[in-house]
Z-matrix of the N, CA and C atoms (Angstrom, degrees):
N
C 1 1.458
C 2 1.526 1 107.72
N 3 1.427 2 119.45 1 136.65
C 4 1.417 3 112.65 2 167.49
C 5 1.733 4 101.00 3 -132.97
N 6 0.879 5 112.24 4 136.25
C 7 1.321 6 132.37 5 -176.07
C 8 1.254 7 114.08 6 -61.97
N 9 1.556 8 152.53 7 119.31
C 10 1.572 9 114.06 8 175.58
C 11 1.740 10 83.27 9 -123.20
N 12 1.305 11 90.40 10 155.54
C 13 1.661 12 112.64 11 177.30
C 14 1.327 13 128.28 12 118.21
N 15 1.298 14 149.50 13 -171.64
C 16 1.332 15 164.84 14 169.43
C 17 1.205 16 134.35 15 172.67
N 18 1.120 17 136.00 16 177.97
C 19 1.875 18 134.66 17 -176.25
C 20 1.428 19 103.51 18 -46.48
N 21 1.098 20 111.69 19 134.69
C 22 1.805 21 106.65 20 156.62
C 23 1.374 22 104.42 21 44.12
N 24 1.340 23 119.61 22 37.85
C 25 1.445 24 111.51 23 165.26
C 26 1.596 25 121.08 24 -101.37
N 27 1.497 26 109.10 25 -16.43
C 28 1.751 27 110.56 26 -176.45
C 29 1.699 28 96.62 27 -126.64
N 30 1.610 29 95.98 28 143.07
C 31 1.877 30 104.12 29 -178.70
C 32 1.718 31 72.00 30 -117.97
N 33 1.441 32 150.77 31 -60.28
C 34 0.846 33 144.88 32 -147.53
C 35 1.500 34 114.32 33 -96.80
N 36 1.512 35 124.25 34 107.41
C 37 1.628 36 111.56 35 167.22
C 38 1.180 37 129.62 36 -79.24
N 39 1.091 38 129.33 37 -31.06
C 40 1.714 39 129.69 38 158.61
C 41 1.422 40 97.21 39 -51.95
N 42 1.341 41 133.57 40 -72.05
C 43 1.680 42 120.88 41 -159.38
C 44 1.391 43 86.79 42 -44.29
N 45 1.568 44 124.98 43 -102.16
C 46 1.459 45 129.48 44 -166.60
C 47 1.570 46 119.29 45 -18.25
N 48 1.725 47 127.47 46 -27.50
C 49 1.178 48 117.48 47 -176.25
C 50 1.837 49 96.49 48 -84.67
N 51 1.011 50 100.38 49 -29.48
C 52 1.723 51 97.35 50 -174.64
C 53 1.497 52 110.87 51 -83.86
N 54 0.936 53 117.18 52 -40.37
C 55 1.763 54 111.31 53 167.88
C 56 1.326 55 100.99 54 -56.99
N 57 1.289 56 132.25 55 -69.14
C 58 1.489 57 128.04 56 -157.81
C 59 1.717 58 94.33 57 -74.93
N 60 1.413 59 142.88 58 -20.65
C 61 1.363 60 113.93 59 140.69
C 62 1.483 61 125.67 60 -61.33
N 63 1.219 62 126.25 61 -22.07
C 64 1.548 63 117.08 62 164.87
C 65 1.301 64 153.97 63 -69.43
N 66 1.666 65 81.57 64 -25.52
C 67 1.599 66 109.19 65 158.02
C 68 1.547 67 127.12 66 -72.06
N 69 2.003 68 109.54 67 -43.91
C 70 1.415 69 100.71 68 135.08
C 71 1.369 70 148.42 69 -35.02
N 72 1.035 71 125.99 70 -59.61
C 73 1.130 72 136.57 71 -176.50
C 74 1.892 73 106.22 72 -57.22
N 75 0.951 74 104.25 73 -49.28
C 76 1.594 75 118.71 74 174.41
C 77 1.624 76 127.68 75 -39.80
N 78 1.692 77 78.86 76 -62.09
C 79 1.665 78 104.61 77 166.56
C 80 1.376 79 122.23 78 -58.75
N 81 1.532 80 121.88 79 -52.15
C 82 1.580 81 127.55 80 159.22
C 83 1.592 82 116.42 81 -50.53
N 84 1.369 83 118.02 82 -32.99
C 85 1.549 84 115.62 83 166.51
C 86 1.608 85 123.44 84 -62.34
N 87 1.257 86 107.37 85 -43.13
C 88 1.380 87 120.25 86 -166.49
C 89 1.335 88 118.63 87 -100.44
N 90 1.161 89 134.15 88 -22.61
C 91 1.345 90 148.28 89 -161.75
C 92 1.234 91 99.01 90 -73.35
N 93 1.509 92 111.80 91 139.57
C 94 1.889 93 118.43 92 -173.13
C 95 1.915 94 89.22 93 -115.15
N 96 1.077 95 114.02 94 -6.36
C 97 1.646 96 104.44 95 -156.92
C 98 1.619 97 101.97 96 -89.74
N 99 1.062 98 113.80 97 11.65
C 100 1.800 99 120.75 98 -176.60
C 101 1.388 100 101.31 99 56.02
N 102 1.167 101 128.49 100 94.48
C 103 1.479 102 130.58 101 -159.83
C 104 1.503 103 101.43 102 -157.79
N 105 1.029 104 131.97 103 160.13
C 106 1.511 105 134.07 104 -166.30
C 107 1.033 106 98.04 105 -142.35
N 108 1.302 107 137.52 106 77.96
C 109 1.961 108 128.37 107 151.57
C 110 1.630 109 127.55 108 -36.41
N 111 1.133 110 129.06 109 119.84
C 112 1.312 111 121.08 110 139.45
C 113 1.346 112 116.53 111 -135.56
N 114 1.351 113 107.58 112 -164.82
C 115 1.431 114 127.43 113 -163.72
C 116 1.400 115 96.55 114 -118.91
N 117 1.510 116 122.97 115 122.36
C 118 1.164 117 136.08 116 -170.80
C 119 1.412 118 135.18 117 -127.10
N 120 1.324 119 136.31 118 -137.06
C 121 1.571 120 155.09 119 147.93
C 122 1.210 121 108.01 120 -138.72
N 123 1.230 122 101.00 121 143.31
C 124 1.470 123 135.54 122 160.06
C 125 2.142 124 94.99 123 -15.62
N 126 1.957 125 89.73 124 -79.98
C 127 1.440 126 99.21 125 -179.69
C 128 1.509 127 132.86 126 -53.56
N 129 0.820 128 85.68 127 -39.37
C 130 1.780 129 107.58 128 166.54
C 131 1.925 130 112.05 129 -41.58
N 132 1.211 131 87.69 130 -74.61
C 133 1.174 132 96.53 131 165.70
C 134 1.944 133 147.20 132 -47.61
N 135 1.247 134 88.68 133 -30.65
C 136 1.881 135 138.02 134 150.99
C 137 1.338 136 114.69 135 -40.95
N 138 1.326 137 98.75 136 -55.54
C 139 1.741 138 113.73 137 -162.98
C 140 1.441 139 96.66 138 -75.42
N 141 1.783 140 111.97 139 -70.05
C 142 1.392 141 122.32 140 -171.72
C 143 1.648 142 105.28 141 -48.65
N 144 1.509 143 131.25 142 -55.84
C 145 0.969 144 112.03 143 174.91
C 146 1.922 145 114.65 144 -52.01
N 147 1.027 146 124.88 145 -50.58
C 148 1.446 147 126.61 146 166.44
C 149 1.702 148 117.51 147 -31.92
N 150 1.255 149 107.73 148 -49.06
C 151 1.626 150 90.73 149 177.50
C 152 1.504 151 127.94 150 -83.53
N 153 1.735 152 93.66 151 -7.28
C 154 1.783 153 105.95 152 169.46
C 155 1.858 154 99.26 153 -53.61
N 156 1.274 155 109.45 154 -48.42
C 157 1.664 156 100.64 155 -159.54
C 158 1.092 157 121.20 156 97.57
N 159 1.406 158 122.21 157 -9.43
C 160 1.492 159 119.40 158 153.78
C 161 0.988 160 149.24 159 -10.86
N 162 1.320 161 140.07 160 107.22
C 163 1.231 162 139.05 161 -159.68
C 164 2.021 163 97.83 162 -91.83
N 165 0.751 164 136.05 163 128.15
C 166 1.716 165 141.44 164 173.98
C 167 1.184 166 123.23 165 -91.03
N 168 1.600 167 161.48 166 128.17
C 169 0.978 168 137.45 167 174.57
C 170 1.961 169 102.09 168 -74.24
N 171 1.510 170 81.85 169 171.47
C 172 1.333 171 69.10 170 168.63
C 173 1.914 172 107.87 171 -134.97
N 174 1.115 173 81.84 172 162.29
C 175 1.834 174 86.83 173 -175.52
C 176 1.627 175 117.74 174 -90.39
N 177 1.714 176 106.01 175 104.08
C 178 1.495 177 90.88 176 -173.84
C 179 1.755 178 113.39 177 -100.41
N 180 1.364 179 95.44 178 -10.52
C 181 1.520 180 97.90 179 173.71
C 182 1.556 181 128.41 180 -55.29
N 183 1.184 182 115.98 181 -161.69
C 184 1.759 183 132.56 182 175.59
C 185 1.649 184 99.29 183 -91.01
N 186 1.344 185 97.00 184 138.90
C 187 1.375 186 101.50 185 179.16
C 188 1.853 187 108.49 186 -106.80
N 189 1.203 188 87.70 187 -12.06
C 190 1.957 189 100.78 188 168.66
C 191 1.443 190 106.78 189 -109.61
N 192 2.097 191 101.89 190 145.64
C 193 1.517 192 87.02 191 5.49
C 194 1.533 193 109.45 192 -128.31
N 195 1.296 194 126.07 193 171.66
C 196 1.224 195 135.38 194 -117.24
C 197 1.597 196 102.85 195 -103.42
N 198 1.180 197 140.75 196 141.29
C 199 1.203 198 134.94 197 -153.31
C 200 2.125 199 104.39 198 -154.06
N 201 1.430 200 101.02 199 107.53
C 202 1.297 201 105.33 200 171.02
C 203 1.519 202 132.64 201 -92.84
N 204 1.426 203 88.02 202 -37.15
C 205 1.856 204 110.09 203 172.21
C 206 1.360 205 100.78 204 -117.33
N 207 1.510 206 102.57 205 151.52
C 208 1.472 207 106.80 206 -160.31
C 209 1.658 208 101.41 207 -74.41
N 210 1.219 209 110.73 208 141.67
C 211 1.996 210 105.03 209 -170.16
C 212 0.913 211 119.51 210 60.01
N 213 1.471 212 116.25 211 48.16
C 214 1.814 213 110.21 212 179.58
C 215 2.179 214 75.55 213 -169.75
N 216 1.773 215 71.66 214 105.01
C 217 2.094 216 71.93 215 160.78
C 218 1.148 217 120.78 216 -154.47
N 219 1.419 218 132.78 217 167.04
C 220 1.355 219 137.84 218 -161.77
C 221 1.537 220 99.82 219 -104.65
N 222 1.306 221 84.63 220 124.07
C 223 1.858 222 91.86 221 158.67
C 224 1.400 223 126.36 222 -160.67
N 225 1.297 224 137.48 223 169.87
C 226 1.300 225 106.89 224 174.45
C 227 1.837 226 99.55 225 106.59
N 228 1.552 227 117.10 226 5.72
C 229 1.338 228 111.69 227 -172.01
C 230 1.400 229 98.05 228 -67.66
N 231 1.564 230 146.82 229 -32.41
C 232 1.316 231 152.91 230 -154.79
C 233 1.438 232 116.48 231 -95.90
N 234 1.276 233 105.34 232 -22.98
C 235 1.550 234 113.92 233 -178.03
C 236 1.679 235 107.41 234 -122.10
N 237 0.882 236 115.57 235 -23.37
C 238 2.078 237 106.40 236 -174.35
C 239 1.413 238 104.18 237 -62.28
N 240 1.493 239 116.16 238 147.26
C 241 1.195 240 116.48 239 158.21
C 242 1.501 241 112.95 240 53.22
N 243 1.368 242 113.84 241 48.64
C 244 1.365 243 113.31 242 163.07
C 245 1.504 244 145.47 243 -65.07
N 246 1.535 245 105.25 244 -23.40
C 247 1.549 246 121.44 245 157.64
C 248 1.140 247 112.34 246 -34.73
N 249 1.735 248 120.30 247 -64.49
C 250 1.228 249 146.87 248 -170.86
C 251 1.998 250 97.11 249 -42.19
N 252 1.508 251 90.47 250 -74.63
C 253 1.367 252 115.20 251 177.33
C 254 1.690 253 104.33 252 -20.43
N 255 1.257 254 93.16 253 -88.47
C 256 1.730 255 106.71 254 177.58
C 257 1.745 256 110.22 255 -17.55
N 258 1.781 257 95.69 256 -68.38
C 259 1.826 258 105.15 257 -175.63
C 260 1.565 259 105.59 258 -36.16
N 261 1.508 260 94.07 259 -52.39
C 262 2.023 261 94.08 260 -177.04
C 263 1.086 262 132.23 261 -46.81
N 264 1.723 263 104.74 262 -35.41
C 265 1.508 264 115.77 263 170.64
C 266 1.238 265 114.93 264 -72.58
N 267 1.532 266 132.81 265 -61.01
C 268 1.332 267 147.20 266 172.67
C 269 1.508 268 98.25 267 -27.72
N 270 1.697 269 110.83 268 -67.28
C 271 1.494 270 99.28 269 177.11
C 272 1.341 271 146.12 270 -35.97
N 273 1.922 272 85.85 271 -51.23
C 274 1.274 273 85.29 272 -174.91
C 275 1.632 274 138.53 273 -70.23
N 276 1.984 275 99.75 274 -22.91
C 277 1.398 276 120.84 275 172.61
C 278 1.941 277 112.72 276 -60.81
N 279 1.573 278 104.57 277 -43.57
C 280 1.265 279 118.28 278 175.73
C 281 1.660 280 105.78 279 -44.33
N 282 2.017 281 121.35 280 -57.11
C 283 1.514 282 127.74 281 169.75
C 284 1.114 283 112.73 282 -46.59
N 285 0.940 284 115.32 283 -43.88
C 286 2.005 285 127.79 284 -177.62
C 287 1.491 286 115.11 285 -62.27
N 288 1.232 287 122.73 286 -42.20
C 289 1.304 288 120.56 287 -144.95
C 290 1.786 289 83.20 288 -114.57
N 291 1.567 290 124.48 289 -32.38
C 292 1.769 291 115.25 290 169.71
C 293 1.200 292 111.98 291 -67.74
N 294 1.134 293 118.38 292 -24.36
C 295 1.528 294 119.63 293 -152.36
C 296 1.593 295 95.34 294 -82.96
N 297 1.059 296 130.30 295 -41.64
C 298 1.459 297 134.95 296 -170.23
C 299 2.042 298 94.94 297 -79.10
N 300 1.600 299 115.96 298 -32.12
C 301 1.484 300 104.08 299 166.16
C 302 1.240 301 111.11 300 -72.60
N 303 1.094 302 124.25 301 -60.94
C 304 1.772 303 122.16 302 -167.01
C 305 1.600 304 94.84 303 -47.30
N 306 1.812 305 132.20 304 -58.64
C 307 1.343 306 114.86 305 -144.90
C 308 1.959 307 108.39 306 -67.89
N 309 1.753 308 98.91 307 -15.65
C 310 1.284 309 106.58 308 -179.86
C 311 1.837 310 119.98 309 -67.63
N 312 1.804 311 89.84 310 -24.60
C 313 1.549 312 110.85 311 -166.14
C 314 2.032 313 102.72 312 -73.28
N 315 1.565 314 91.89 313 -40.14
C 316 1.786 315 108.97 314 -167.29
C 317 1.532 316 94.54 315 -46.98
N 318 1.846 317 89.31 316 -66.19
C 319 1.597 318 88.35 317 -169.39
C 320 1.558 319 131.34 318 -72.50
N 321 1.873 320 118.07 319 14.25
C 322 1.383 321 103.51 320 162.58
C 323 1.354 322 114.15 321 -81.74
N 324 1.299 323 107.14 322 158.01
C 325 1.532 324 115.64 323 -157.44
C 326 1.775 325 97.04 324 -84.41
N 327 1.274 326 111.26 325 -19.39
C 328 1.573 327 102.61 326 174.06
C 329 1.656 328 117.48 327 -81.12
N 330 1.012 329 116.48 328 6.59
C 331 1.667 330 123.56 329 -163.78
C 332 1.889 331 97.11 330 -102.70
N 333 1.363 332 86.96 331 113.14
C 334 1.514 333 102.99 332 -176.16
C 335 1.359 334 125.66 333 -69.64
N 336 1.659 335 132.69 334 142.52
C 337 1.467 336 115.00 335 171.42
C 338 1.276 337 147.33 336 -22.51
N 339 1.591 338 95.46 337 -44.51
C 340 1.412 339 114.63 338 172.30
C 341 1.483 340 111.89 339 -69.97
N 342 0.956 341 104.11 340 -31.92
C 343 1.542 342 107.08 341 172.36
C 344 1.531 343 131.61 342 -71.94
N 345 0.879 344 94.58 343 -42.34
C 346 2.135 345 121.11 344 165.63
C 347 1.364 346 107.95 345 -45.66
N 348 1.586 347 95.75 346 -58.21
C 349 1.643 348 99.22 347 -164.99
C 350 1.712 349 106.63 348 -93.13
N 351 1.395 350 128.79 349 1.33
C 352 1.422 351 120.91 350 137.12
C 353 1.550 352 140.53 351 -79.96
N 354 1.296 353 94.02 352 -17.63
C 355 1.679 354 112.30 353 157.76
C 356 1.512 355 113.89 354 -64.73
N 357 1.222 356 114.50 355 -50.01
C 358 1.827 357 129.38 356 -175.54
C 359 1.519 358 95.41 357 -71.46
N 360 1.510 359 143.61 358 -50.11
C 361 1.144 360 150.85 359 -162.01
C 362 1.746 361 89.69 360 -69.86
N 363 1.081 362 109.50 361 -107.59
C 364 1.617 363 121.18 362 164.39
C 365 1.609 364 115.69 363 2.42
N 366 1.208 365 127.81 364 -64.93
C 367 1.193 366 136.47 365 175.39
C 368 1.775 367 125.36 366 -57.72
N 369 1.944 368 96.41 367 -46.82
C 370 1.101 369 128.93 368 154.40
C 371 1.758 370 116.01 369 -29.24
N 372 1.222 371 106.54 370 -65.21
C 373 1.615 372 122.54 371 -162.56
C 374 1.361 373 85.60 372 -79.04
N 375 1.191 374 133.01 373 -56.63
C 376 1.486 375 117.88 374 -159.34
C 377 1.618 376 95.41 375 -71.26
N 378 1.151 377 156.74 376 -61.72
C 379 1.461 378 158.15 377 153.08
C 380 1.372 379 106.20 378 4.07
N 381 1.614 380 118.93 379 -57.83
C 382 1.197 381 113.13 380 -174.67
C 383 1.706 382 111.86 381 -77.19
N 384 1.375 383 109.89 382 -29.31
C 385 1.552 384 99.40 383 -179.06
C 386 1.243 385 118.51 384 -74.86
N 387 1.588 386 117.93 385 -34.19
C 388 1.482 387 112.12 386 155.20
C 389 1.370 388 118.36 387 -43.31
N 390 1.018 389 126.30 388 -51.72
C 391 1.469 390 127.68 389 168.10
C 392 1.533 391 114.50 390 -36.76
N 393 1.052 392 112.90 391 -59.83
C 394 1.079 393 113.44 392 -166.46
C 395 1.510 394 123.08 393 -73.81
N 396 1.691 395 108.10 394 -39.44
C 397 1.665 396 102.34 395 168.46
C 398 1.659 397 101.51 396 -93.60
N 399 0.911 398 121.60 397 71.72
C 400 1.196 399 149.60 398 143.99
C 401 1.288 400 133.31 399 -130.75
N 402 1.587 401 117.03 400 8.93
C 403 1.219 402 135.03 401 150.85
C 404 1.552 403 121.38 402 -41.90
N 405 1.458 404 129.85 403 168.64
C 406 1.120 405 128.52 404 -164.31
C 407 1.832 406 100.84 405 -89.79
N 408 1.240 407 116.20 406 -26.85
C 409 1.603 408 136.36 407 178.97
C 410 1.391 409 97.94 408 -80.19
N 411 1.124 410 128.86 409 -50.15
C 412 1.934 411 118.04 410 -148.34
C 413 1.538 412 97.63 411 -77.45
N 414 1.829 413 113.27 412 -75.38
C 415 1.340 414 112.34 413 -171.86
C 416 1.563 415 122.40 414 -50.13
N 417 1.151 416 112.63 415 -33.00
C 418 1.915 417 121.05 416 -169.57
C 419 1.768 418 96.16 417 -67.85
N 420 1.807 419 115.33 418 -39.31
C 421 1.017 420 87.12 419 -164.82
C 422 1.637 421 108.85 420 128.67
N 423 1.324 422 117.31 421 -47.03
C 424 1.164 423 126.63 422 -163.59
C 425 1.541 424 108.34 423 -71.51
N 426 1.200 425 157.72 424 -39.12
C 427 1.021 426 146.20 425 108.42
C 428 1.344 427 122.70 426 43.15
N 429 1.517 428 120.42 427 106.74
C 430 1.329 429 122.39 428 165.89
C 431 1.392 430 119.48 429 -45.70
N 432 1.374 431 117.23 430 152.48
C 433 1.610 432 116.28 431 -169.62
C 434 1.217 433 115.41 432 -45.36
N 435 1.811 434 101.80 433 -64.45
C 436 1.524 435 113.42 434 -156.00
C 437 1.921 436 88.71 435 -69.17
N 438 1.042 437 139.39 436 -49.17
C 439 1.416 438 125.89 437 156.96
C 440 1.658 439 125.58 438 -3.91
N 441 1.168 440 103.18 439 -81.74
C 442 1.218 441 135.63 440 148.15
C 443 1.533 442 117.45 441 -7.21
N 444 1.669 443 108.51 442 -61.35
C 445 1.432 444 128.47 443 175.62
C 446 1.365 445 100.19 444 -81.16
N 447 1.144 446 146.26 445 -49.18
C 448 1.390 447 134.34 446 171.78
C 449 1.662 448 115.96 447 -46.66
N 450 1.293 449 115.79 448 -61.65
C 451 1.536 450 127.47 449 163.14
C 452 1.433 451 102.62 450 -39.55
N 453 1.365 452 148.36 451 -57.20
C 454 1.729 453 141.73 452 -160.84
C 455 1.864 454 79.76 453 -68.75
N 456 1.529 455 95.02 454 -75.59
C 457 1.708 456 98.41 455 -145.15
C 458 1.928 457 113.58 456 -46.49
N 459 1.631 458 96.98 457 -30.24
C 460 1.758 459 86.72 458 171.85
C 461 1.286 460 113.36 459 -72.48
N 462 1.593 461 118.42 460 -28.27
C 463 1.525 462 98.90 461 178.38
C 464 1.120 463 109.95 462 -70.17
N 465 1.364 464 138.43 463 -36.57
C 466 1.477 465 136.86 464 179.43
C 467 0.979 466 108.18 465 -55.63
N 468 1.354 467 134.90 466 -59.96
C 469 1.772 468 128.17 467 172.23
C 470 1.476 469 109.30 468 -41.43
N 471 1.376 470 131.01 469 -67.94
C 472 1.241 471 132.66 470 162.42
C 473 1.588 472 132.25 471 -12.12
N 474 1.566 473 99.40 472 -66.31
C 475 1.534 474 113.16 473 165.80
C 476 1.402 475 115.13 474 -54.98
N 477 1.708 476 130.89 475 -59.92
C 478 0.725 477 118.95 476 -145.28
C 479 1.831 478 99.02 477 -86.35
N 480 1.246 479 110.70 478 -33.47
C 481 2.036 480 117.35 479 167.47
C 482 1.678 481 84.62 480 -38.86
N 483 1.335 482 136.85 481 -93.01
C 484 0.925 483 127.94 482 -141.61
C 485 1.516 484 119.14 483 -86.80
N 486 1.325 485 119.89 484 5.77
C 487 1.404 486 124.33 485 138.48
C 488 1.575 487 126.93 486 -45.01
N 489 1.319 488 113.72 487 -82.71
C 490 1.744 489 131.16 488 158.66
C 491 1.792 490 102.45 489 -10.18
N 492 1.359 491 122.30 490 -44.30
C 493 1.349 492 107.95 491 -162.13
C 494 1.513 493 86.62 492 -117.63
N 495 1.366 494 145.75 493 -19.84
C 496 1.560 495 130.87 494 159.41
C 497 1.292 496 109.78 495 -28.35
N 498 1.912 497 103.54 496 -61.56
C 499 1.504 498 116.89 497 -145.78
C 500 1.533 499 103.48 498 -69.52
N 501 1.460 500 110.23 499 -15.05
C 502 1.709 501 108.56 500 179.55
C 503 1.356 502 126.05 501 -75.47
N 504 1.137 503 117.43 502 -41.19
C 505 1.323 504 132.20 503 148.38
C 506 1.989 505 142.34 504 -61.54
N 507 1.835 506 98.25 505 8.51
C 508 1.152 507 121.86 506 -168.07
C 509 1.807 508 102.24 507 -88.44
């Protein structure tokens, strides 16, 4: 299996599906090792190993911390930048605990359009920023600083927009 892709690495999906069919195609031409390329899934791939019968080891150790280039390693996903950490949590209980007020707020029959659709907006934005520092970079930590500072300050904008209209309905 080889993986192809990474963060922010493709704006185009046709280019990337046709290169990485070209590189197939290439590989099935040239290859001396009796080997069969294709282009697959994750699951796909799952299965076929599955009907081999393979036995796998399995890994019970620590996987940190984690080392790609020799003397250069990652660690520290559990402890860096814990402020950050905290905000994520705070946030996320803050989404949790409006979200069950606003959906109670939508459906009273006195709660006006304008009102609905700043509840949905508000709720909306904070939804997506949870989303977002919940990335594999933001929460762990790994994340360049000023990164880092983009991830706090939108959730803070986020939280606090949809604070202002929580607390009205409290």
């Amino acid at each position: 299996m080889i993986p192809f892709g990474d963060d922010f690495t493709f704006q185009n999906a046709r280019q990337s599906f046709e290169h990485v069919e070209t590189i197939v195609e290439l590989c099935n031409k040239y290859n001396t090792l009796n080997l069969k390329f294709i282009m697959s899934t994750p699951q796909t791939f799952v299965d076929a190993l599955k009907k081999e019968k393979v036995m796998w080891p399995v890994k019970k150790d620590d996987f940190y911390p984690y080392s790609v280039v020799r003397n250069n390693y990652w660690s520290g996903f559990f402890t860096s930048r814990p402020a950050f950490k905290k905000q994520v949590k705070v946030g996320s209980a803050l989404l949790h605990a409006q979200s069950r007020v606003f959906a109670r707020q939508v459906i009273h029959q006195k709660t006006t359009p304008e009102e609905v659709g700043s509840i949905i907006q508000a709720n909306g934005q904070l939804l997506d920023q949870m989303g977002v520092v919940q990335h594999h970079d933001a929460v762990t930590g790994t994340a360049k600083q000023y990164v880092s500072n983009d991830y706090s300050y939108n959730l803070y904008k986020a939280e606090e927009n949809s604070k202002s209209i929580y607390q009205k309905y409290l």
